[in-house]
MIDOSE-1310 file (N, C-alpha, C; in nm, 2 decimals, decimal comma, always signed):
residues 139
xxxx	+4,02/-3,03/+5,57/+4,04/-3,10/+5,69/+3,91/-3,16/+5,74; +3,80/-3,09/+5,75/+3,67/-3,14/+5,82/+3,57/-3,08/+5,72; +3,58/-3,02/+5,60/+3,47/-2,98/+5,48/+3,40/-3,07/+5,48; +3,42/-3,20/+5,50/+3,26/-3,30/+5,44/+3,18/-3,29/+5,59
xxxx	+3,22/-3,21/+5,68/+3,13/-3,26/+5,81/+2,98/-3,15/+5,78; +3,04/-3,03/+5,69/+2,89/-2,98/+5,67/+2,74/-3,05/+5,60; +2,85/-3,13/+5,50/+2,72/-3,19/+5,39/+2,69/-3,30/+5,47; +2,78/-3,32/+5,56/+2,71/-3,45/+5,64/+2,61/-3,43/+5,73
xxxx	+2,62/-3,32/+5,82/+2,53/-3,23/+5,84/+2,41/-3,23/+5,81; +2,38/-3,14/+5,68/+2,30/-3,16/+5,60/+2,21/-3,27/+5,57; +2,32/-3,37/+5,55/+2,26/-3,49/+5,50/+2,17/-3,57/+5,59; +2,25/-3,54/+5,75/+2,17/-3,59/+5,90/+2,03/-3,54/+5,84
xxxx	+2,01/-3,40/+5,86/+1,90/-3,28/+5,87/+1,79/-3,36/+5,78; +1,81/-3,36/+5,60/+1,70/-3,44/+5,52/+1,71/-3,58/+5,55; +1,76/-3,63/+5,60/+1,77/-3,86/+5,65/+1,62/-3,83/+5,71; +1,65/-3,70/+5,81/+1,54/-3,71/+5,94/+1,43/-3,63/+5,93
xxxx	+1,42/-3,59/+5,83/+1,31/-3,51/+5,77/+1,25/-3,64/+5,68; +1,29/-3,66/+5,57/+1,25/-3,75/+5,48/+1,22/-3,88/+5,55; +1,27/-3,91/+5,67/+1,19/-4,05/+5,70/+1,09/-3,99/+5,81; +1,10/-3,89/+5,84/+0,94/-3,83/+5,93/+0,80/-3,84/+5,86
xxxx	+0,86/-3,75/+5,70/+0,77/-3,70/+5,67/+0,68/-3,86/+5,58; +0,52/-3,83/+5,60/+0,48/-3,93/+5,53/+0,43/-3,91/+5,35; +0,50/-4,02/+5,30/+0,48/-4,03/+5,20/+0,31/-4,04/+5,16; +0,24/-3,99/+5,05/+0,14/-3,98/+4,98/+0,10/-4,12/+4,95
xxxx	+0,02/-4,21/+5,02/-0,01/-4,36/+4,99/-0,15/-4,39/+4,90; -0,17/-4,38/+4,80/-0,28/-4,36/+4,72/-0,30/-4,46/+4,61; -0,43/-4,50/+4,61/-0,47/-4,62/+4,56/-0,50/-4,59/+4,39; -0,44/-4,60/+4,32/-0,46/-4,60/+4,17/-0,49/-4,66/+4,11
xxxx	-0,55/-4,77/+4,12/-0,67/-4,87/+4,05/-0,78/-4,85/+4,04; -0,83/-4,85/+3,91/-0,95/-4,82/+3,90/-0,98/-4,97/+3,78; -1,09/-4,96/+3,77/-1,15/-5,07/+3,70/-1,16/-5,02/+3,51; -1,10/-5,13/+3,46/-1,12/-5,08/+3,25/-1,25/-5,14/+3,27
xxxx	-1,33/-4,98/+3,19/-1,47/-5,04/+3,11/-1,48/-5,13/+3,05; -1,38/-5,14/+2,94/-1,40/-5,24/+2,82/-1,36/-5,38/+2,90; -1,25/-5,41/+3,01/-1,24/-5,55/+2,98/-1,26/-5,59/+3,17; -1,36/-5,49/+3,25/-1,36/-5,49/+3,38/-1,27/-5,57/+3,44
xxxx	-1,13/-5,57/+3,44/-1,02/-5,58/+3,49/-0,98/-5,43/+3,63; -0,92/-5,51/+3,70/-0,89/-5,36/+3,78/-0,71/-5,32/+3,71; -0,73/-5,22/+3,66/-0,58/-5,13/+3,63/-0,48/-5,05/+3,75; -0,36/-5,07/+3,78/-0,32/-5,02/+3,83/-0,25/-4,91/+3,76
xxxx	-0,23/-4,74/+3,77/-0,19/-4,67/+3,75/-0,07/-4,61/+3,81; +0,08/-4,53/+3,74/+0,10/-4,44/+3,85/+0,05/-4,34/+3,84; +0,13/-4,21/+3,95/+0,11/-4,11/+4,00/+0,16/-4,07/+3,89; +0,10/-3,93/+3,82/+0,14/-3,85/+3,71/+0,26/-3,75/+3,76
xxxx	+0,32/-3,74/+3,92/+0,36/-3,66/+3,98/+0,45/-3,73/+4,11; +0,57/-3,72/+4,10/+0,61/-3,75/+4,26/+0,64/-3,72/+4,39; +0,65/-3,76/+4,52/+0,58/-3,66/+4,61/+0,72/-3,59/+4,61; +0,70/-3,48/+4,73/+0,82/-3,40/+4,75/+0,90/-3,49/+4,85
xxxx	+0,87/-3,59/+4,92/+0,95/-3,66/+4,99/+1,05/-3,74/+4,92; +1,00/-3,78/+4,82/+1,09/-3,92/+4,73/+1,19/-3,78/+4,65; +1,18/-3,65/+4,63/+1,25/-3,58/+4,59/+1,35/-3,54/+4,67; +1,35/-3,50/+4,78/+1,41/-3,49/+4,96/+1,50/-3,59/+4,97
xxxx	+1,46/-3,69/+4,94/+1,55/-3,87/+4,93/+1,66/-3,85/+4,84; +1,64/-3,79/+4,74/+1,76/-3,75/+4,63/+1,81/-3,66/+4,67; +1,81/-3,54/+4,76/+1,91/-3,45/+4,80/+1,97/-3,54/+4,93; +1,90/-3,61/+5,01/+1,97/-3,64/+5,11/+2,07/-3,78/+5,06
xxxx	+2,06/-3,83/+4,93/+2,16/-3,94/+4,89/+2,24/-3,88/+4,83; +2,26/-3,78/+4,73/+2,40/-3,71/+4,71/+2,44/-3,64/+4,84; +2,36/-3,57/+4,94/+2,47/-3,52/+5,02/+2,56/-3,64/+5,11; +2,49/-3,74/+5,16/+2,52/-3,88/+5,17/+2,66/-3,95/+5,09
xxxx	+2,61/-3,95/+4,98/+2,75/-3,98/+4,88/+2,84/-3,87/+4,83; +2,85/-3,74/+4,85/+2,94/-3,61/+4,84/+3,03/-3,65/+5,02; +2,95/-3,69/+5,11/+3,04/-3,67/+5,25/+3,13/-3,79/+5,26; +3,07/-3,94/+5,22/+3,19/-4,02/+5,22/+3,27/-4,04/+5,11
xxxx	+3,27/-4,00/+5,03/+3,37/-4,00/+4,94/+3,45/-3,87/+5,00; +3,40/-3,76/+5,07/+3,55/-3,66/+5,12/+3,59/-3,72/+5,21; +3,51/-3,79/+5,28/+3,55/-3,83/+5,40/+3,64/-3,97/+5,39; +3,63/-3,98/+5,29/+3,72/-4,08/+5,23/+3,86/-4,03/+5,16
xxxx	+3,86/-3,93/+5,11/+3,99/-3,86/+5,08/+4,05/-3,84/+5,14; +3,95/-3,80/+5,29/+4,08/-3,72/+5,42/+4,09/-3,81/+5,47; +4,06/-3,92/+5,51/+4,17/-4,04/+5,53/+4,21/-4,10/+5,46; +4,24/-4,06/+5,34/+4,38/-4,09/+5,27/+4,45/-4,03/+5,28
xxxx	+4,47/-3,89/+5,31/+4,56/-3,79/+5,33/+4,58/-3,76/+5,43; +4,53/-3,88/+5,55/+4,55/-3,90/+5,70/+4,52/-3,74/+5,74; +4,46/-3,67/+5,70/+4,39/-3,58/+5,81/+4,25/-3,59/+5,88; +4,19/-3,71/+5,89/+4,13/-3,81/+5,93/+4,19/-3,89/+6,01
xxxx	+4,19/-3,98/+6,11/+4,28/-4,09/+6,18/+4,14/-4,17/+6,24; +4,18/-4,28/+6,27/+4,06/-4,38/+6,33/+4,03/-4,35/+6,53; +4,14/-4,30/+6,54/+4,14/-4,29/+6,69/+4,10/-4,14/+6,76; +4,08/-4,10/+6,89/+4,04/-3,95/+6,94/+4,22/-3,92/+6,91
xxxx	+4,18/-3,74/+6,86/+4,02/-3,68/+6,86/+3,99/-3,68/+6,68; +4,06/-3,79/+6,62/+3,94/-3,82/+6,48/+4,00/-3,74/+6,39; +4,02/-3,59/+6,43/+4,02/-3,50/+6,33/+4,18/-3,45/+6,38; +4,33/-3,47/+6,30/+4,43/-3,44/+6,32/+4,43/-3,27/+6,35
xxxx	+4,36/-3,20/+6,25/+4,35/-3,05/+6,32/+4,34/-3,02/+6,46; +4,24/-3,11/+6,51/+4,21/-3,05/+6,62/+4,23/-3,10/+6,77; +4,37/-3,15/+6,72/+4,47/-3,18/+6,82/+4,57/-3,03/+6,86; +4,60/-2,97/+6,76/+4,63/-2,88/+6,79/+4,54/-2,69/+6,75
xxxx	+4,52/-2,65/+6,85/+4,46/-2,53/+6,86/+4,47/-2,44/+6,73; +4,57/-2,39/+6,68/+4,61/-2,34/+6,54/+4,56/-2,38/+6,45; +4,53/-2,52/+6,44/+4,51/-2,59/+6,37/+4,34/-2,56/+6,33; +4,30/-2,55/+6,47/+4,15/-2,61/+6,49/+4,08/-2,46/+6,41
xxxx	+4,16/-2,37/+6,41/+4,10/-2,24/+6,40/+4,09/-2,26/+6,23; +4,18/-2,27/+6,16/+4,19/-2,33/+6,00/+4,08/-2,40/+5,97; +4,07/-2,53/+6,05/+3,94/-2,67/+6,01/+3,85/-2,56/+6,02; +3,82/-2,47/+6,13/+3,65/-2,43/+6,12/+3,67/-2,28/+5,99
xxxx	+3,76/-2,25/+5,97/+3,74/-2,17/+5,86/+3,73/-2,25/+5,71; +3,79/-2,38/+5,70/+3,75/-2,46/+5,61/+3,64/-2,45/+5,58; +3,56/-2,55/+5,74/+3,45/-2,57/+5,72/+3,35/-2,47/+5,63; +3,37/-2,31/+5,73/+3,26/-2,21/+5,74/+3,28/-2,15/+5,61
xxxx	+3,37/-2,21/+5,50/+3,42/-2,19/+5,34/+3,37/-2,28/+5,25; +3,48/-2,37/+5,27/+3,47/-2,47/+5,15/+3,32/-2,56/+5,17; +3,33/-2,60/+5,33/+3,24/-2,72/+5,35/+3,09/-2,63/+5,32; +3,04/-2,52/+5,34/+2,94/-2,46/+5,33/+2,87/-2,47/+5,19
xxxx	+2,99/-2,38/+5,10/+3,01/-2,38/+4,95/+3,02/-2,53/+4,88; +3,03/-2,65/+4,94/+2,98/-2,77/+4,88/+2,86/-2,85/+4,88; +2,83/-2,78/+5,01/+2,70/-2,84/+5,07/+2,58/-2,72/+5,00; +2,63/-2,59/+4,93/+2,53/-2,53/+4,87/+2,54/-2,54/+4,73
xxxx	+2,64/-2,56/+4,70/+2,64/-2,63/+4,57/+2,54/-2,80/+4,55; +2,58/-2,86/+4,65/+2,50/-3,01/+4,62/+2,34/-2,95/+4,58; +2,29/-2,87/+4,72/+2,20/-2,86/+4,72/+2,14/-2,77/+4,59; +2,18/-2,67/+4,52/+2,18/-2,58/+4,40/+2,15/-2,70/+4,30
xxxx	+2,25/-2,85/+4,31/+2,25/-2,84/+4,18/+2,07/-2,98/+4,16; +2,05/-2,98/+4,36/+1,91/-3,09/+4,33/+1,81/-3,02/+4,31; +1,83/-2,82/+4,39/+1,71/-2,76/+4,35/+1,67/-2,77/+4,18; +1,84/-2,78/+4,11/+1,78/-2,82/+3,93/+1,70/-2,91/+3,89
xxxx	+1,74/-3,00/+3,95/+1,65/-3,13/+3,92/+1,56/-3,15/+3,97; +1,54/-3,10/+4,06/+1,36/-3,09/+4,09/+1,30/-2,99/+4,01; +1,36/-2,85/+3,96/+1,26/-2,80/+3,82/+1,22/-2,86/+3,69; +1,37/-2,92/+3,71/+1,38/-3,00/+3,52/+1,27/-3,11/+3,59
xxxx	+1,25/-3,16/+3,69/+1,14/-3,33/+3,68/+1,02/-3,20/+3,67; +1,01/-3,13/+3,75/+0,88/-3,07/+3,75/+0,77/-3,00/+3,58; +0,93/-2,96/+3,50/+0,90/-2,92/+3,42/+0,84/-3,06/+3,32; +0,91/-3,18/+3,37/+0,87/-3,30/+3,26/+0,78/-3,36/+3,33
xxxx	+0,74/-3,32/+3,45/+0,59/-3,38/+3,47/+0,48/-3,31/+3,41; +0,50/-3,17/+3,44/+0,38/-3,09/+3,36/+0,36/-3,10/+3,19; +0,50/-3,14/+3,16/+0,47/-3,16/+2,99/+0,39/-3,28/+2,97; +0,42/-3,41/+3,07/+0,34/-3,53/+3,01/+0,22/-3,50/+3,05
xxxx	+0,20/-3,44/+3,15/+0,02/-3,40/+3,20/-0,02/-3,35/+3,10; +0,02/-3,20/+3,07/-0,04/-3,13/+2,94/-0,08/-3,25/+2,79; +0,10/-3,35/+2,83/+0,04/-3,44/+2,63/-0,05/-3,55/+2,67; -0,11/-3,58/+2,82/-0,17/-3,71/+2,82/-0,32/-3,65/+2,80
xxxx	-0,39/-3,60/+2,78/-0,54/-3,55/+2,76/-0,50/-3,53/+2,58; -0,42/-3,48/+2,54/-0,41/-3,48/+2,34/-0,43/-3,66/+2,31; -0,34/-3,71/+2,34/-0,32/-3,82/+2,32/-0,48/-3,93/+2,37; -0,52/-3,89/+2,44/-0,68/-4,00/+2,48/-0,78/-3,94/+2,35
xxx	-0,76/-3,82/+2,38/-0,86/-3,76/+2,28/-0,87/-3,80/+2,13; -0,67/-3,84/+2,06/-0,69/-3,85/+1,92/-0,77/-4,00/+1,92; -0,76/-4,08/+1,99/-0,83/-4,24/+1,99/-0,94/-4,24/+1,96
């Protein structure tokens, strides 16, 4: 009935974190010996903020897509009070056990599955760090 209001939630929480926090702004050009040209480089690493951006755009896209379901199955409505449950009292007791169930358990699943992907990038950042010093060295 109201499950996507947690991840939405959530999603509020990193929007307003992630656009507080300042991004790492760092100048990566440095000048080639051989043809004194200035080189722009990236970052071998990216910050924790642009990673924060990816949990708050799946929770983002996990809430309106439910929230797009439940108003297809009209337990959503455009007008007060919004949420058909909680017109009636019986009802309202259900939506918040929903919520404090399903909606929790989606919004800790989203989050479970970006804490993965921030290991797996972490783990393929440190791999290209470790192969980029073999690789200057065989030249």
């Amino acid at each position: 009935m109201a499950c996507f209001l947690v991840p939405t939630a959530e999603a509020i929480v990193t929007t307003v974190i992630a656009k507080t926090a300042k991004e790492e702004k760092k100048d990566y050009t440095h000048i080639d010996a051989e043809t004194g040209e200035a080189v722009s480089e990236k970052p071998a690493k990216m910050s924790f903020v642009r990673k924060l951006k990816w949990l708050s755009n799946m929770l983002w896209g996990g809430a309106v897509l439910l929230c797009f379901e439940h108003l297809w199955h009209g337990e959503v409505v455009p007008f007060p009070p919004f949420l058909t449950a909680a017109s009636d009292p019986a009802d309202t007791a259900v939506m918040l056990h929903e919520m404090s169930t399903v909606g929790v358990c989606m919004a800790a699943l989203i989050t479970a599955v970006w804490v993965g992907m921030v290991i797996v990038s972490s783990v393929i950042e440190n791999r290209e760090e470790k192969e980029a010093p073999v690789a200057s060295q065989e030249v």
